[in-house]
C-alpha positions as CSV (number, residue, x, y, z in Angstrom):
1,X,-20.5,144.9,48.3
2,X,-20.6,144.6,44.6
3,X,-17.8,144.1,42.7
4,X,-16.6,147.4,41.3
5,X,-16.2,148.4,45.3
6,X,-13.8,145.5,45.4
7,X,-11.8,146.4,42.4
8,X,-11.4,149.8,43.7
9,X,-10.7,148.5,47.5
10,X,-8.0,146.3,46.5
11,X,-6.3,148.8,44.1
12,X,-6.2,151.3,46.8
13,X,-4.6,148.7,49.0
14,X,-1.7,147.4,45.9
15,X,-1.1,151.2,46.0
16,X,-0.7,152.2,49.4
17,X,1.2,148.9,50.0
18,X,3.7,149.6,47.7
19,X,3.8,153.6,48.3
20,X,4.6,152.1,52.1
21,X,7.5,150.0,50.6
22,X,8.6,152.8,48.5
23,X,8.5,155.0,51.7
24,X,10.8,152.5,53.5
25,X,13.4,151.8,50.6
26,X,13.8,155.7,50.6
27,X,14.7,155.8,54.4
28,X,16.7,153.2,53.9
29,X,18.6,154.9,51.7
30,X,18.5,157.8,54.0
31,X,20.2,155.8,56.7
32,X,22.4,153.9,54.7
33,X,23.8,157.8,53.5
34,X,24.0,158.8,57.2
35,X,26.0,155.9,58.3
36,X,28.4,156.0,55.5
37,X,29.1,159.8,56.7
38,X,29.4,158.6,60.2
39,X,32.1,155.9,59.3
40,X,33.8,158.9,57.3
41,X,33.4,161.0,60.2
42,X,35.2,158.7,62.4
43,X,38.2,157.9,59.9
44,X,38.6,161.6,60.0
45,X,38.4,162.3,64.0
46,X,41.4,159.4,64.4
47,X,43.6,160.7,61.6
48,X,42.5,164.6,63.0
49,X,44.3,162.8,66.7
50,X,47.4,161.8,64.8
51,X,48.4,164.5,62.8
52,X,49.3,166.9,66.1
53,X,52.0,164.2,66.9
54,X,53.1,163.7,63.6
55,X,54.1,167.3,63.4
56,X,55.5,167.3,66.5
57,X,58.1,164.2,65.4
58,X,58.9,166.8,62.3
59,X,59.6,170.0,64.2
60,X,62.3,168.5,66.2
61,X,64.0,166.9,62.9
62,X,63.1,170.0,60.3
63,X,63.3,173.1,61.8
64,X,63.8,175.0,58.3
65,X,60.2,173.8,57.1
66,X,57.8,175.6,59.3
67,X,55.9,176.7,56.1
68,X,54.9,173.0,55.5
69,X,54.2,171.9,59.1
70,X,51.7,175.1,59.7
71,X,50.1,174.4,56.2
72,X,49.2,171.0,56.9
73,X,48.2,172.5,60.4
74,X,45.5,174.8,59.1
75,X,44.2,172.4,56.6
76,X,43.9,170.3,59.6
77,X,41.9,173.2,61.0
78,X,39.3,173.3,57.8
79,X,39.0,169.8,57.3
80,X,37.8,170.0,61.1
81,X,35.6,172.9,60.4
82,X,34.3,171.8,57.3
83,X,33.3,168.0,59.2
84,X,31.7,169.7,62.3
85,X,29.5,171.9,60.2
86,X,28.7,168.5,57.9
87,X,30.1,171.0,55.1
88,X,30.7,168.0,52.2
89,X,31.6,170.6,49.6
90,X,34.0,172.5,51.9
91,X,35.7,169.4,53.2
92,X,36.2,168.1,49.7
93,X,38.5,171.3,49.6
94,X,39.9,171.2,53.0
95,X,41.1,167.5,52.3
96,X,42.5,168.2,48.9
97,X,44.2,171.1,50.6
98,X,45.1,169.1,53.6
99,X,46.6,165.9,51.2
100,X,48.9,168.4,49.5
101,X,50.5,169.7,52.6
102,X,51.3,166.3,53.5
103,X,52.1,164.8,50.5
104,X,54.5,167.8,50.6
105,X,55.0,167.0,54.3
106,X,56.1,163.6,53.3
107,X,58.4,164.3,50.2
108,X,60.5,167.0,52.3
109,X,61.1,164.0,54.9
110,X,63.3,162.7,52.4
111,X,65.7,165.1,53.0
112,X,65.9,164.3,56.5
113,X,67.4,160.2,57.0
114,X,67.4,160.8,61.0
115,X,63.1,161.2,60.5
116,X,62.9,158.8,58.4
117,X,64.9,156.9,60.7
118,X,62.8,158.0,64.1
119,X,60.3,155.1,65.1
120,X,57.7,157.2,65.9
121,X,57.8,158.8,62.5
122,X,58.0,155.6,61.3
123,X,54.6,154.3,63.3
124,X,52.6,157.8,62.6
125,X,53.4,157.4,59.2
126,X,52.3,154.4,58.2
127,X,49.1,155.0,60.9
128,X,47.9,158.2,58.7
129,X,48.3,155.9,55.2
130,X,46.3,153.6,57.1
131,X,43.5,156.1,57.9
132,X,43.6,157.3,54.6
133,X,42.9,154.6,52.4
134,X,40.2,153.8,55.2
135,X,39.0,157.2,54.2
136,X,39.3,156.5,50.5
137,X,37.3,153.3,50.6
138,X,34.6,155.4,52.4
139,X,34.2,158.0,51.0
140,X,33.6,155.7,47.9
141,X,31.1,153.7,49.9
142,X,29.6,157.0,50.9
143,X,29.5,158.4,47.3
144,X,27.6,154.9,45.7
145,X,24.8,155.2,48.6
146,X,24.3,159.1,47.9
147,X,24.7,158.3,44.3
148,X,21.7,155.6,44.8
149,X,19.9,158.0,46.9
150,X,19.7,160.6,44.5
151,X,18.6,158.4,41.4
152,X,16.0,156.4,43.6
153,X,14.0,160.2,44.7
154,X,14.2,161.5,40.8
155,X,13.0,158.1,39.2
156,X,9.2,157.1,38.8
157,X,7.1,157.0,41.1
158,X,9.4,157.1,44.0
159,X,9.5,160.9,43.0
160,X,6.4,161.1,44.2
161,X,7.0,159.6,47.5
162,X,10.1,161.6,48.0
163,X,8.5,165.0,47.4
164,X,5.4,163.9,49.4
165,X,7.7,163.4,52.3
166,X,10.5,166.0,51.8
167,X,13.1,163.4,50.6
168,X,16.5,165.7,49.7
169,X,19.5,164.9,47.7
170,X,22.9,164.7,49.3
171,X,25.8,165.8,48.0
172,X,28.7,163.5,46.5
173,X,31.9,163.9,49.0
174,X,35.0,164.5,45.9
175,X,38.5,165.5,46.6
176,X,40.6,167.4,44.0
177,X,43.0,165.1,43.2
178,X,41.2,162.2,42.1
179,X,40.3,164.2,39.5
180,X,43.4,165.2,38.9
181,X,45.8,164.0,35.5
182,X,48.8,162.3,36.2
183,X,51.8,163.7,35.0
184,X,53.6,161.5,33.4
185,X,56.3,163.3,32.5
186,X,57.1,164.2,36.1
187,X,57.0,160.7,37.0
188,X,59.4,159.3,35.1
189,X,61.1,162.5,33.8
């Protein structure tokens, strides 16, 4: 074998060695995306369980808000719909939609000391802020692994790779509000 055949044998191998490590970095990523979903996804099925029985403690206590307790019912609804279908877009609406209904849920039980006062309220309560800061921190977990996803199958040469192979770009999971200004005014009007 002379020596130019050796060159050219050992370049082949640097390159499909590191297109091989490329390949795996990229599924990876892939996997690392899909589990962040699925820790979302379960975040979302317990507080989906607690909501019923939340609304259930507020009928008996205000029977003059129905308006509220359906809303947050049917954004309950969408959020489902939008999860089971793997909808990202549609349950970024759904759970902006579904956080105003109980952030409007939750202001109106001021008007009512004897909720405020019930223990399962009490326990529900604090149980849905509980699943939804879990949901915050991953959905932000989620969002840096599709974010890294997405740069690592447009840069050079893992491009190349993630064409070859049908690599696809997810889509970042964002709710309304955090994009939302504060009003200050409101606040401390």
């Amino acid at each position: 074998m002379d020596l130019t055949a050796i060159i050219v044998t050992i370049l082949a191998l640097v390159v499909l060695i590191y297109g091989v490590l490329i390949y795996n970095n990229l599924v990876r990523l892939k996997h690392d995306v899909a589990r962040s979903w699925s820790n979302i996804d379960v975040a979302l099925k317990q507080r989906h369980d607690e909501l019923p029985k939340l609304v259930e403690v507020c009928k008996r206590y205000m029977g003059y808000e129905q308006e509220t307790l359906e809303r947050v019912i049917r954004a309950r609804g969408a959020v489902f719909e939008a999860r089971s279908r793997g909808d990202v877009a549609g349950l970024g609406t759904a759970e902006t939609a579904l956080r105003a209904g109980l952030g409007q849920l939750f202001a109106l039980a001021e008007n009512y000391p004897a909720l405020k006062a019930d223990e399962a309220f009490k326990h529900l309560s604090t149980r849905i802020s509980q699943l939804e800061e879990a949901i915050a921190d991953r959905r932000e977990l989620y969002n840096d692994g599709v974010n890294l996803n997405n740069v690592r199958i447009e840069q050079f040469p893992d491009a190349l790779v993630a064409r070859a192979f049908g690599f696809k770009a997810f889509e970042l999971l964002e709710f309304a509000e955090a994009r939302a200004d504060v009003d200050l005014a409101k606040l401390f009007g």
